[in-house]
TIMI-2910 file (N, C-alpha, C, CB; in pm, 1 decimal, decimal comma, always signed):
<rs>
+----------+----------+----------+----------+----------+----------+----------+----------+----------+----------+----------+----------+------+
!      n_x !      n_y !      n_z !     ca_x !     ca_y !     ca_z !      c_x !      c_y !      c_z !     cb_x !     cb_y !     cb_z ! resn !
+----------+----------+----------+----------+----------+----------+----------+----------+----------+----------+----------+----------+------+
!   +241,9 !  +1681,8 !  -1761,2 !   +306,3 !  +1621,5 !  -1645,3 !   +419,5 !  +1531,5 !  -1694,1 !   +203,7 !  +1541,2 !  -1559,1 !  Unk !
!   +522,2 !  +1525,3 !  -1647,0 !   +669,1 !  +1474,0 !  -1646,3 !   +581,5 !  +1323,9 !  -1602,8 !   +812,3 !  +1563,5 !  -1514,6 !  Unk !
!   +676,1 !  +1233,9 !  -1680,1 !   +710,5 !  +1091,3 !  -1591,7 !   +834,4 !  +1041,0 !  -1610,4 !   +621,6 !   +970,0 !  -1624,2 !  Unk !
!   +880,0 !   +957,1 !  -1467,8 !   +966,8 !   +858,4 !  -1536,2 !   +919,4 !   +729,6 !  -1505,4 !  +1110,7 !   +868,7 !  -1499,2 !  Unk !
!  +1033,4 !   +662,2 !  -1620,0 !  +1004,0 !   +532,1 !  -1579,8 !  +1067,0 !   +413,2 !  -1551,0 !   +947,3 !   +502,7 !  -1640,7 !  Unk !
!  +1038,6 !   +361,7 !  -1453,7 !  +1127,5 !   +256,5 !  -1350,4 !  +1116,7 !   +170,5 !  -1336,6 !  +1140,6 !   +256,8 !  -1248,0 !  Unk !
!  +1258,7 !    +93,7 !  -1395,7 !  +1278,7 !    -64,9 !  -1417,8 !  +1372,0 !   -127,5 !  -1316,8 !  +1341,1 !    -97,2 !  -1563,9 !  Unk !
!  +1276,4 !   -174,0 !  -1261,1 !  +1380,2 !   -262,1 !  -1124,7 !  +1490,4 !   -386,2 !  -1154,9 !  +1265,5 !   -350,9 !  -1012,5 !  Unk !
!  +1599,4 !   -367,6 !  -1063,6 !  +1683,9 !   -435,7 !  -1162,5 !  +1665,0 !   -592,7 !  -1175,2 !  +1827,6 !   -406,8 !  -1126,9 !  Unk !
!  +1693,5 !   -720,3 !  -1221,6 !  +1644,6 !   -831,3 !  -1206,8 !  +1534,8 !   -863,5 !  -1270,3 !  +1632,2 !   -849,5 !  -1102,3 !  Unk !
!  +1525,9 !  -1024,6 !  -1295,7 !  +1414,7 !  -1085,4 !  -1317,1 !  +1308,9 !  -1104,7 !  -1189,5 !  +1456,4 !  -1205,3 !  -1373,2 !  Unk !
!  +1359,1 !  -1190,4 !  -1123,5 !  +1316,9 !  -1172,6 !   -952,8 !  +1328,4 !  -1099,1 !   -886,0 !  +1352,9 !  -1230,0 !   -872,8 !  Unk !
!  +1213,8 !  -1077,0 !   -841,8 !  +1282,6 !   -968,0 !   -741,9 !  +1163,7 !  -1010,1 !   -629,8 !  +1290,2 !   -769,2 !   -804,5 !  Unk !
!  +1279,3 !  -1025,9 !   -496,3 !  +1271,3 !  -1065,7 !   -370,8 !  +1278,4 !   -993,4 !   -234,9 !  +1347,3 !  -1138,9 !   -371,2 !  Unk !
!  +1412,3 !   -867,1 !   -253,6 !  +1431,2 !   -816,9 !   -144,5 !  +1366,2 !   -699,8 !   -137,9 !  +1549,5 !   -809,6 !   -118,0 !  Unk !
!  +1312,2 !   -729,7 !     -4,3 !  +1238,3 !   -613,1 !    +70,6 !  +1290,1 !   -495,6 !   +103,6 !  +1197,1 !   -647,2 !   +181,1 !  Unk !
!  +1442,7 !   -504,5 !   +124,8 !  +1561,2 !   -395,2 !   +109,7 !  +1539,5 !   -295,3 !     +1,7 !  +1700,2 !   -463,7 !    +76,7 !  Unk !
!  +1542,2 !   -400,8 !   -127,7 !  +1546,4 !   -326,8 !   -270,5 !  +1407,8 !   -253,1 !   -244,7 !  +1551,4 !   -439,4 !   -427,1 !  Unk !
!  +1285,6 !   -321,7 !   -237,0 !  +1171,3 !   -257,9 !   -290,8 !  +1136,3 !   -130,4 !   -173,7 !  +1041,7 !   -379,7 !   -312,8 !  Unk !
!  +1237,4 !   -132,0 !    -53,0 !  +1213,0 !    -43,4 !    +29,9 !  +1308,5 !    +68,3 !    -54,7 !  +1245,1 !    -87,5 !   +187,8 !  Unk !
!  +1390,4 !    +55,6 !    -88,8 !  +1505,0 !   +166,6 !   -126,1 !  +1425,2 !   +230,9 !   -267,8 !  +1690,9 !    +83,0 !   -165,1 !  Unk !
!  +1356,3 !   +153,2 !   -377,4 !  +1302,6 !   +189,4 !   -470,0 !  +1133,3 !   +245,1 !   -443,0 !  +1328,0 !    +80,0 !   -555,5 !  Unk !
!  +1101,9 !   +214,9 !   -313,3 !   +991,8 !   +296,8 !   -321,6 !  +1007,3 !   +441,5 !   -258,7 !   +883,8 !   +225,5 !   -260,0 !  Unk !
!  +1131,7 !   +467,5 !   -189,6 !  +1165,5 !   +571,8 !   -156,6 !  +1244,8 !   +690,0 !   -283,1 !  +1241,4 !   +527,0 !    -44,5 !  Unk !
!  +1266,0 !   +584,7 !   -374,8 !  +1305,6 !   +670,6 !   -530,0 !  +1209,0 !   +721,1 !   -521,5 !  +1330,4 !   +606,7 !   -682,7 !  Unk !
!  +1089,0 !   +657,3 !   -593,2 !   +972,0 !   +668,7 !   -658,6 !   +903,8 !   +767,4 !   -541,1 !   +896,9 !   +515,8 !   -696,5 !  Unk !
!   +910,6 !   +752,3 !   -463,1 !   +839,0 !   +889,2 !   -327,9 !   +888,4 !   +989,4 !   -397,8 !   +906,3 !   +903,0 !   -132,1 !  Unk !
!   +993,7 !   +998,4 !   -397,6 !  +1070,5 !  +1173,2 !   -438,7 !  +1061,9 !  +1194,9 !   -562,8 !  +1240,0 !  +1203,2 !   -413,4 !  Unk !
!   +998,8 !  +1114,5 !   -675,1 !   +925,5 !  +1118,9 !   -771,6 !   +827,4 !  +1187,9 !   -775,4 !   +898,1 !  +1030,5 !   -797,4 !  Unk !
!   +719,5 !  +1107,0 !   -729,4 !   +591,2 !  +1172,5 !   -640,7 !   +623,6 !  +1325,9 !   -604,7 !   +566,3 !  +1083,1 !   -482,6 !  Unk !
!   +633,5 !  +1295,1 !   -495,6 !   +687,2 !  +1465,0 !   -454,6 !   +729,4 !  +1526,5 !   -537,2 !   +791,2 !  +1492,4 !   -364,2 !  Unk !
!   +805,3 !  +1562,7 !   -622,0 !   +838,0 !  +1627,4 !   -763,2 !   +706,9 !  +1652,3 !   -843,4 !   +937,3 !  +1527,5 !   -854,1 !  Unk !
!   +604,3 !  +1592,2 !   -868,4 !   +540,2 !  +1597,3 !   -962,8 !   +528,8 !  +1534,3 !  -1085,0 !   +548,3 !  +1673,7 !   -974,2 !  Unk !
!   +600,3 !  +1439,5 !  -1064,3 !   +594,1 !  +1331,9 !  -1158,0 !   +531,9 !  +1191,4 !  -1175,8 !   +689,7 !  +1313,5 !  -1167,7 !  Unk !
!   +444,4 !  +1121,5 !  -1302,7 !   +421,8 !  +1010,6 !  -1261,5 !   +519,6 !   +920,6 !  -1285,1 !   +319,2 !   +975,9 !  -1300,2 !  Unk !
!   +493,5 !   +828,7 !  -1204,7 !   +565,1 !   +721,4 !  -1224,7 !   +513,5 !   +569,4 !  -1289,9 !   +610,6 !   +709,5 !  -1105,1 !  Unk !
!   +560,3 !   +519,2 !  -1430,3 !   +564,3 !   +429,4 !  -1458,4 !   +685,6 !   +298,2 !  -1450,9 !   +526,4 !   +469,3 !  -1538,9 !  Unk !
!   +583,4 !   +169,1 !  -1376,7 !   +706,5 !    +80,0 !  -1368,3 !   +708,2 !    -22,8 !  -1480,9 !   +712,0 !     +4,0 !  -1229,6 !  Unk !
!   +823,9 !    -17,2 !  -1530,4 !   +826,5 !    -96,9 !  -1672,1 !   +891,1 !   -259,1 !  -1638,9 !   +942,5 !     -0,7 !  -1798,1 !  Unk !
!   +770,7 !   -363,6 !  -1553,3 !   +819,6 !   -472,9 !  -1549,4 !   +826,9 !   -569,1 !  -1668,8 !   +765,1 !   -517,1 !  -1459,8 !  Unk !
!   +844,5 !   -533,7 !  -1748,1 !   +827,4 !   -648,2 !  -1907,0 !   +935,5 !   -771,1 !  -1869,0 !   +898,4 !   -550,4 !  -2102,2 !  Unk !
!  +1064,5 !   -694,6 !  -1786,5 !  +1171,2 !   -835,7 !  -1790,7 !  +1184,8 !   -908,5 !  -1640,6 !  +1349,6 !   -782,9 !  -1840,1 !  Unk !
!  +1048,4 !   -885,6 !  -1585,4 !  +1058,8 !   -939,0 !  -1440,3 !   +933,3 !  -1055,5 !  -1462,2 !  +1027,2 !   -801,6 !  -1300,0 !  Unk !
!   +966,2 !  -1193,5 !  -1397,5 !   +965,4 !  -1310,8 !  -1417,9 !   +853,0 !  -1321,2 !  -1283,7 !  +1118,6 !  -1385,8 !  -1425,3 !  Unk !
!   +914,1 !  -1270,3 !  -1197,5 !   +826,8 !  -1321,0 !  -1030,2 !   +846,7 !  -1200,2 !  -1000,9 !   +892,9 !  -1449,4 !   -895,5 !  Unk !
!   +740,0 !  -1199,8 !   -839,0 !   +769,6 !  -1104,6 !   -749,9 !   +769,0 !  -1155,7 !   -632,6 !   +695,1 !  -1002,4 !   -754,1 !  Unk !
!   +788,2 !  -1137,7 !   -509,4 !   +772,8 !  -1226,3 !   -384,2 !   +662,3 !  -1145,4 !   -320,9 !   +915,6 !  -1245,5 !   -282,9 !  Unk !
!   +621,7 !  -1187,4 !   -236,0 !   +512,0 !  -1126,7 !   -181,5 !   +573,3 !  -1002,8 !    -55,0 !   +411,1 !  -1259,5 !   -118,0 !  Unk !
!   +679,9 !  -1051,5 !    -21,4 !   +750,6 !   -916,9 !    +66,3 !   +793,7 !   -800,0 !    -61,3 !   +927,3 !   -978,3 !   +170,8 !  Unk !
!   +817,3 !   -796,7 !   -160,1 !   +886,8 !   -709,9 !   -230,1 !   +755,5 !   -608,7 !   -249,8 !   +966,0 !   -777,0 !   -366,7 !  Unk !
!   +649,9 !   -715,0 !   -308,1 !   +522,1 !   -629,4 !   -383,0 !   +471,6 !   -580,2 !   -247,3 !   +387,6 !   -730,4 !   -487,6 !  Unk !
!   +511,5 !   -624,9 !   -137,1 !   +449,5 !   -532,2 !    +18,2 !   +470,0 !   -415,1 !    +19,7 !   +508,5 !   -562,0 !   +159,1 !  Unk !
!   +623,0 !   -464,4 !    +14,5 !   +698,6 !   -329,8 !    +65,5 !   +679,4 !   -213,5 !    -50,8 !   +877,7 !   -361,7 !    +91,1 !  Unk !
!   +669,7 !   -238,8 !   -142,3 !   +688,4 !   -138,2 !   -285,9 !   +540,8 !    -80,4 !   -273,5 !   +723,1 !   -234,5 !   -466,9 !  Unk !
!   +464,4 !   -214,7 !   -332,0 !   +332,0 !   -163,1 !   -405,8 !   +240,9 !   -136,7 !   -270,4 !   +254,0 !   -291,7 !   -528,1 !  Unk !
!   +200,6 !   -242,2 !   -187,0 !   +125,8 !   -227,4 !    -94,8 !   +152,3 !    -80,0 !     -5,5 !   +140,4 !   -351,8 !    -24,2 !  Unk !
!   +251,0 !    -64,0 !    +12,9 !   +285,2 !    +51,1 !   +101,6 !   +287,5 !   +166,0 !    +13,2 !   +421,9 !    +35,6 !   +178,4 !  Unk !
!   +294,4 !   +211,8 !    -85,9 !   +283,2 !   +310,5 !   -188,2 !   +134,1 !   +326,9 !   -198,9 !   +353,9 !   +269,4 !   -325,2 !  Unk !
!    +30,1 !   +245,6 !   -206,3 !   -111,1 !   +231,4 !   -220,1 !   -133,9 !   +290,5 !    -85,8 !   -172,5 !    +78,9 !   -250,1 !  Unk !
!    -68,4 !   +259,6 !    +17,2 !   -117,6 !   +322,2 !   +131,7 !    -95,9 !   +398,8 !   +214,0 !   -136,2 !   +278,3 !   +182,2 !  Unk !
!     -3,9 !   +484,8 !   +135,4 !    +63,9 !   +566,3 !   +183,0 !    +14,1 !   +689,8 !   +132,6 !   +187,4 !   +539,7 !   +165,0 !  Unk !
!    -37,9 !   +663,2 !    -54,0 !    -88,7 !   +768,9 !   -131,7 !   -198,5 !   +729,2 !   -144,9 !    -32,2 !   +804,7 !   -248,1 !  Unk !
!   -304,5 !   +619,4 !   -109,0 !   -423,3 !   +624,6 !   -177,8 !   -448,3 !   +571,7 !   -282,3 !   -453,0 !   +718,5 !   -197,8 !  Unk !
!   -512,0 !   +493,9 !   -294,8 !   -578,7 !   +432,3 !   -426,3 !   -631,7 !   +554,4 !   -502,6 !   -708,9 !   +320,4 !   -393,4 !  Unk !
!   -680,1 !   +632,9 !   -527,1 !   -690,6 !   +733,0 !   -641,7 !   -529,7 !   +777,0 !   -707,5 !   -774,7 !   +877,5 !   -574,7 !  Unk !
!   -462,3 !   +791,7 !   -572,4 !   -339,7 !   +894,6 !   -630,7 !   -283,4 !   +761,2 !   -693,3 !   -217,6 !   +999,6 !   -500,9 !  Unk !
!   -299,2 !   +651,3 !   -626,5 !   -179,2 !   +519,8 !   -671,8 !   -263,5 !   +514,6 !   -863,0 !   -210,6 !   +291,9 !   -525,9 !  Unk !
!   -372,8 !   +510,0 !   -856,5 !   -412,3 !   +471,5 !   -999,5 !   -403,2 !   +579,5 !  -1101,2 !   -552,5 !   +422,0 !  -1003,0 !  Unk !
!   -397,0 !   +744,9 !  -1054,9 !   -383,7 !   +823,7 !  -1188,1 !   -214,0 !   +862,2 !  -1189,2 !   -497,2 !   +979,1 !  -1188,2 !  Unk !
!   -140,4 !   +850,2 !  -1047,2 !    +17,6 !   +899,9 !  -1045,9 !   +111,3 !   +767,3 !  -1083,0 !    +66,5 !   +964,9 !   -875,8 !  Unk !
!    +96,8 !   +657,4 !  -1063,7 !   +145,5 !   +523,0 !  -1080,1 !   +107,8 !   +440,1 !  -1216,3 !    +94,9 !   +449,1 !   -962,7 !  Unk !
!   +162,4 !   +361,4 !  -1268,3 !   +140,8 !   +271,9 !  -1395,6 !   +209,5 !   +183,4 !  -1404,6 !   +152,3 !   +321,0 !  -1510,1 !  Unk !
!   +122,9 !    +70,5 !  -1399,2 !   +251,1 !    -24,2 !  -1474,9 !   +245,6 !   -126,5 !  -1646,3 !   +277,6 !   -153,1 !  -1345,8 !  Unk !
!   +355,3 !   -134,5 !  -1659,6 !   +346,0 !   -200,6 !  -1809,0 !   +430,0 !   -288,3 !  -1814,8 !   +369,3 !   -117,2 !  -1927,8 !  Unk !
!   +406,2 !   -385,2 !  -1904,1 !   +454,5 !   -499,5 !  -1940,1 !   +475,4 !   -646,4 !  -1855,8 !   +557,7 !   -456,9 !  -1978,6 !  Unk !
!   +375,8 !   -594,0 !  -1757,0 !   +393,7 !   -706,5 !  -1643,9 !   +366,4 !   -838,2 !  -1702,1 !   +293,8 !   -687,3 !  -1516,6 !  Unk !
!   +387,5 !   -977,4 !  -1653,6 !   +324,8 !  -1104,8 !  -1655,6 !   +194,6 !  -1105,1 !  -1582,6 !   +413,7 !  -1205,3 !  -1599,6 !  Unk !
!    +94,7 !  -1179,6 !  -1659,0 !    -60,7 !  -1203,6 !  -1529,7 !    +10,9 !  -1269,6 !  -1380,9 !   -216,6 !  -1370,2 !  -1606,6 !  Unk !
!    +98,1 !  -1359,2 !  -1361,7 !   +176,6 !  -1342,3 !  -1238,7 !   +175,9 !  -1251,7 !  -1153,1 !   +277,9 !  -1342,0 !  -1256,7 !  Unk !
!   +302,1 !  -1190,3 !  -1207,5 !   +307,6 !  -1066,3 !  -1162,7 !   +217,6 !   -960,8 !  -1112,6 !   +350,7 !  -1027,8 !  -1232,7 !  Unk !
!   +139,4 !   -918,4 !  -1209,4 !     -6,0 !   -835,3 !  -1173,7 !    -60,1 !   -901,0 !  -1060,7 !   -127,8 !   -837,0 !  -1296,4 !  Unk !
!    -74,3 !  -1031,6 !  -1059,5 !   -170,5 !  -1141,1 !   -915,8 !   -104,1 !  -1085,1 !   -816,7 !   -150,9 !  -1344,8 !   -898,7 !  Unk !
!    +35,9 !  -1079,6 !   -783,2 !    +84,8 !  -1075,1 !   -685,1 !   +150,7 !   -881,0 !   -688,4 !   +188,0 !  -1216,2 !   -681,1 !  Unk !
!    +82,6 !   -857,5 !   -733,7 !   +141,1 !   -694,2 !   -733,6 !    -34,9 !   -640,2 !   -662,1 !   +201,5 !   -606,2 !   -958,1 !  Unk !
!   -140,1 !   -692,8 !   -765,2 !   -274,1 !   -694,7 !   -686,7 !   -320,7 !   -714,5 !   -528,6 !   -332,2 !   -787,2 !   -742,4 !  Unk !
!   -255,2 !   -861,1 !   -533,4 !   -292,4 !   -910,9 !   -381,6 !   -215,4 !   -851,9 !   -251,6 !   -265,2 !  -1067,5 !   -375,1 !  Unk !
!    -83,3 !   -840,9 !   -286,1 !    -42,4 !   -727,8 !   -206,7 !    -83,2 !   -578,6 !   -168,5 !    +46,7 !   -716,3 !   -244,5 !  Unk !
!   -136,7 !   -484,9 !   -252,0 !   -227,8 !   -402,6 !   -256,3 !   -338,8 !   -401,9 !   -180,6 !   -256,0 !   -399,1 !   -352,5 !  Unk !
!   -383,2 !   -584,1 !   -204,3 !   -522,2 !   -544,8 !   -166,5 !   -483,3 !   -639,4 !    -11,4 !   -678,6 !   -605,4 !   -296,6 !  Unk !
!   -404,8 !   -702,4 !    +63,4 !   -366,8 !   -724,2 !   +165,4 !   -364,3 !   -582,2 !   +241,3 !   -252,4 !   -798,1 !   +150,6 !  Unk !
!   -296,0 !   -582,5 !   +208,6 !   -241,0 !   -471,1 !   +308,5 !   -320,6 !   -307,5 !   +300,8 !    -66,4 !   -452,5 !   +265,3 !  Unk !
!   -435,4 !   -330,3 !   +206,5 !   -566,9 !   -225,8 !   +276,2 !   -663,9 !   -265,5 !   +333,0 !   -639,7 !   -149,0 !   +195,6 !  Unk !
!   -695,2 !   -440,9 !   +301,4 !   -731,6 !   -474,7 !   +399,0 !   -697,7 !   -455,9 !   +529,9 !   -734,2 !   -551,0 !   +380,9 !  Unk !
!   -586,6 !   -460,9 !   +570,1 !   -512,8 !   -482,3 !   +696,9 !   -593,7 !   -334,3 !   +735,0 !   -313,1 !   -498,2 !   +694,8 !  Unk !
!   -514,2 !   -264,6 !   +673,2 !   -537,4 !    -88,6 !   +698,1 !   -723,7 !   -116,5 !   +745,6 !   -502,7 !    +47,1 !   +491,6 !  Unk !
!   -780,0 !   -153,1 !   +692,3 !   -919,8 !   -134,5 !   +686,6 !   -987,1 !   -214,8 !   +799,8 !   -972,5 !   -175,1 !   +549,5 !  Unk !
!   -931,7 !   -297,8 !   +844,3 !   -923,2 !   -395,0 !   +977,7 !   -862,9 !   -318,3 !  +1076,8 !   -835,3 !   -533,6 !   +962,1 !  Unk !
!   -784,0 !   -232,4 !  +1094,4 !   -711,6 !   -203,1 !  +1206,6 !   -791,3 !    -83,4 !  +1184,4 !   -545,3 !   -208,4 !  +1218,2 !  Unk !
!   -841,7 !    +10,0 !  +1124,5 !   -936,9 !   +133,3 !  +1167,1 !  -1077,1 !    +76,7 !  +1216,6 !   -964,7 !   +241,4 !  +1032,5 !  Unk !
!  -1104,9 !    -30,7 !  +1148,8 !  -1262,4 !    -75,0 !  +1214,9 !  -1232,1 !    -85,9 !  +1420,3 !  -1319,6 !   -294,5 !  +1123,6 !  Unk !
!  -1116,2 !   -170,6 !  +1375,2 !  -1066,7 !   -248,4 !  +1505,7 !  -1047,0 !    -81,7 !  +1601,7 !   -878,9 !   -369,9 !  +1470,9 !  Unk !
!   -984,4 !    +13,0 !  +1562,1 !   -958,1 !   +160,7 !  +1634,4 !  -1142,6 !   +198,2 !  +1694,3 !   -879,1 !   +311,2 !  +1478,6 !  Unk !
!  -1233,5 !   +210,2 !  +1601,5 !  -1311,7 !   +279,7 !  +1589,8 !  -1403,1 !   +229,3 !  +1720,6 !  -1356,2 !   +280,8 !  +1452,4 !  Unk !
!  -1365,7 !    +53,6 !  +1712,4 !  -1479,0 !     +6,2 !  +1799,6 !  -1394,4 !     +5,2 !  +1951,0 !  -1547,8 !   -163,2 !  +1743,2 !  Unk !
!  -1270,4 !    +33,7 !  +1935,3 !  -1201,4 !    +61,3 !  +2088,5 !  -1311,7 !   +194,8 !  +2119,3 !   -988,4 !   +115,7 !  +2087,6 !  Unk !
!  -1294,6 !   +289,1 !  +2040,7 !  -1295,6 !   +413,0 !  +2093,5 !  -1452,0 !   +405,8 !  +2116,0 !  -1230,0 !   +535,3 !  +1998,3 !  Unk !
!  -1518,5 !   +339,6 !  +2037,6 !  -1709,0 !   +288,9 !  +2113,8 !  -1686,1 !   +282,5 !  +2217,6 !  -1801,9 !   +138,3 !  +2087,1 !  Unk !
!  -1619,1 !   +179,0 !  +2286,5 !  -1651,7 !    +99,5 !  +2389,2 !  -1598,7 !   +151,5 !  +2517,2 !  -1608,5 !    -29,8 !  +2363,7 !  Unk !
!  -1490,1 !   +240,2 !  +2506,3 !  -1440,1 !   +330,2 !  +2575,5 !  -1542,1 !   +425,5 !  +2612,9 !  -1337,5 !   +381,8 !  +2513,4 !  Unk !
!  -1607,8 !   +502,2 !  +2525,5 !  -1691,4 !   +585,4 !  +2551,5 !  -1797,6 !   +539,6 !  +2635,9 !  -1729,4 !   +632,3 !  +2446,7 !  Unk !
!  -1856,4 !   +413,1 !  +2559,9 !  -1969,1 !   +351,1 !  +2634,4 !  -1928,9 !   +369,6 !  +2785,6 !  -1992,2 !   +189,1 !  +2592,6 !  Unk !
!  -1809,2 !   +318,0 !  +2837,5 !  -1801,4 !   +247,7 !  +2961,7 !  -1736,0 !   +411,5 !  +3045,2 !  -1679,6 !    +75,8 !  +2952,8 !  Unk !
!  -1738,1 !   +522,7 !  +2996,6 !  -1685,9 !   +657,8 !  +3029,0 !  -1855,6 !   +746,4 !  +3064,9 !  -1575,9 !   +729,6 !  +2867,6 !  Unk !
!  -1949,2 !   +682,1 !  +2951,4 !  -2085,7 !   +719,4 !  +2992,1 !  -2108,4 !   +606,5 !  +3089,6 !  -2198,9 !   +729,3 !  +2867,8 !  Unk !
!  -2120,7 !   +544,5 !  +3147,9 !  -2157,3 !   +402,2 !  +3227,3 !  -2077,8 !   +479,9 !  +3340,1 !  -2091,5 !   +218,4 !  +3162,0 !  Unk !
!  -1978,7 !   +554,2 !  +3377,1 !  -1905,6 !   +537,0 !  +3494,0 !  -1948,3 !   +670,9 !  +3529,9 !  -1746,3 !   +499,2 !  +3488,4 !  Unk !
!  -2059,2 !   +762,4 !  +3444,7 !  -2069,7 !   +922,4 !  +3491,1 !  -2200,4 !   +848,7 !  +3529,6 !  -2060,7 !  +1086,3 !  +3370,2 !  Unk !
!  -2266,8 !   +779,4 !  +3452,2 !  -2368,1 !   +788,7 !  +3501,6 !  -2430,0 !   +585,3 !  +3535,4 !  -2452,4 !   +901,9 !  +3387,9 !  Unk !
!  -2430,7 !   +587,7 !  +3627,2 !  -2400,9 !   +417,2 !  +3657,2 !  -2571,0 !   +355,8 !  +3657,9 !  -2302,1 !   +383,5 !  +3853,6 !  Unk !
!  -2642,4 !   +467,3 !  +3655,2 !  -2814,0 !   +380,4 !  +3645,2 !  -2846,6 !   +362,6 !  +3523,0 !  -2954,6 !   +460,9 !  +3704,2 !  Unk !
!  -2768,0 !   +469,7 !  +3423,9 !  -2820,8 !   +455,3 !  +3284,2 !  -2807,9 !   +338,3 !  +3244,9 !  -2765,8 !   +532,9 !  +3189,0 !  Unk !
!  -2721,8 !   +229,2 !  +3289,2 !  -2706,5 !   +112,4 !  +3206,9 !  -2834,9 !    -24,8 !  +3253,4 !  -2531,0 !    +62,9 !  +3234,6 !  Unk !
!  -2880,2 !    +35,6 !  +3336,9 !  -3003,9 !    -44,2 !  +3384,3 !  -3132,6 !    -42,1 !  +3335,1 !  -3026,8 !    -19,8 !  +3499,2 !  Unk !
+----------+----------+----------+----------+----------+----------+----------+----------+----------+----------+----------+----------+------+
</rs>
């Protein structure tokens, strides 16, 4: 398997612009068949919108399996990793909150769809 590997430009990196435009590189990466390694060795910070938009949304877009054997990263700061992590794990939380939150609409809907065919059952 082919990889490349992708160094974002900057020490900081902040904009949500950038990490939107570079996770759409790295998509057509993906799609190709390639993994992708990101080589942060000369990045200092990350903001928490950048690692959203990049990492979090790449994790959830492909999956935590595909994100951990198609994705890599190297040379990060423990910083960095914290906030490349917590973004990740934000925003499957979220994901994982808003399907619970779907699942128990669609209970309660039902419940009250059996309740309205049949109006003694609930007694």
């Amino acid at each position: 398997m082919n990889h490349r590997v992708v160094s974002p430009q900057g020490v900081d990196l902040a904009s949500r612009r950038s990490a939107s435009q570079l996770r759409q590189d790295v998509e057509k990466e993906l799609i190709a068949g390639h993994k992708v390694i990101f080589d942060l060795s000369k990045v200092e910070s990350v903001s928490e919108s950048y690692a959203d938009e990049l990492f979090g949304i790449l994790t959830l877009t492909r999956g935590v399996e595909v994100f951990g054997t198609l994705i890599a990263v190297r040379g990060a700061k423990p910083n960095v990793m914290q906030s490349l992590a917590r973004a990740i794990k934000e925003r499957l939380d979220a994901d994982e909150e808003g399907a619970l939150r779907g699942t128990l609409q669609t209970l309660v809907a039902a419940k009250h769809a059996k309740d309205a065919r049949n109006p003694r059952a609930g007694l």
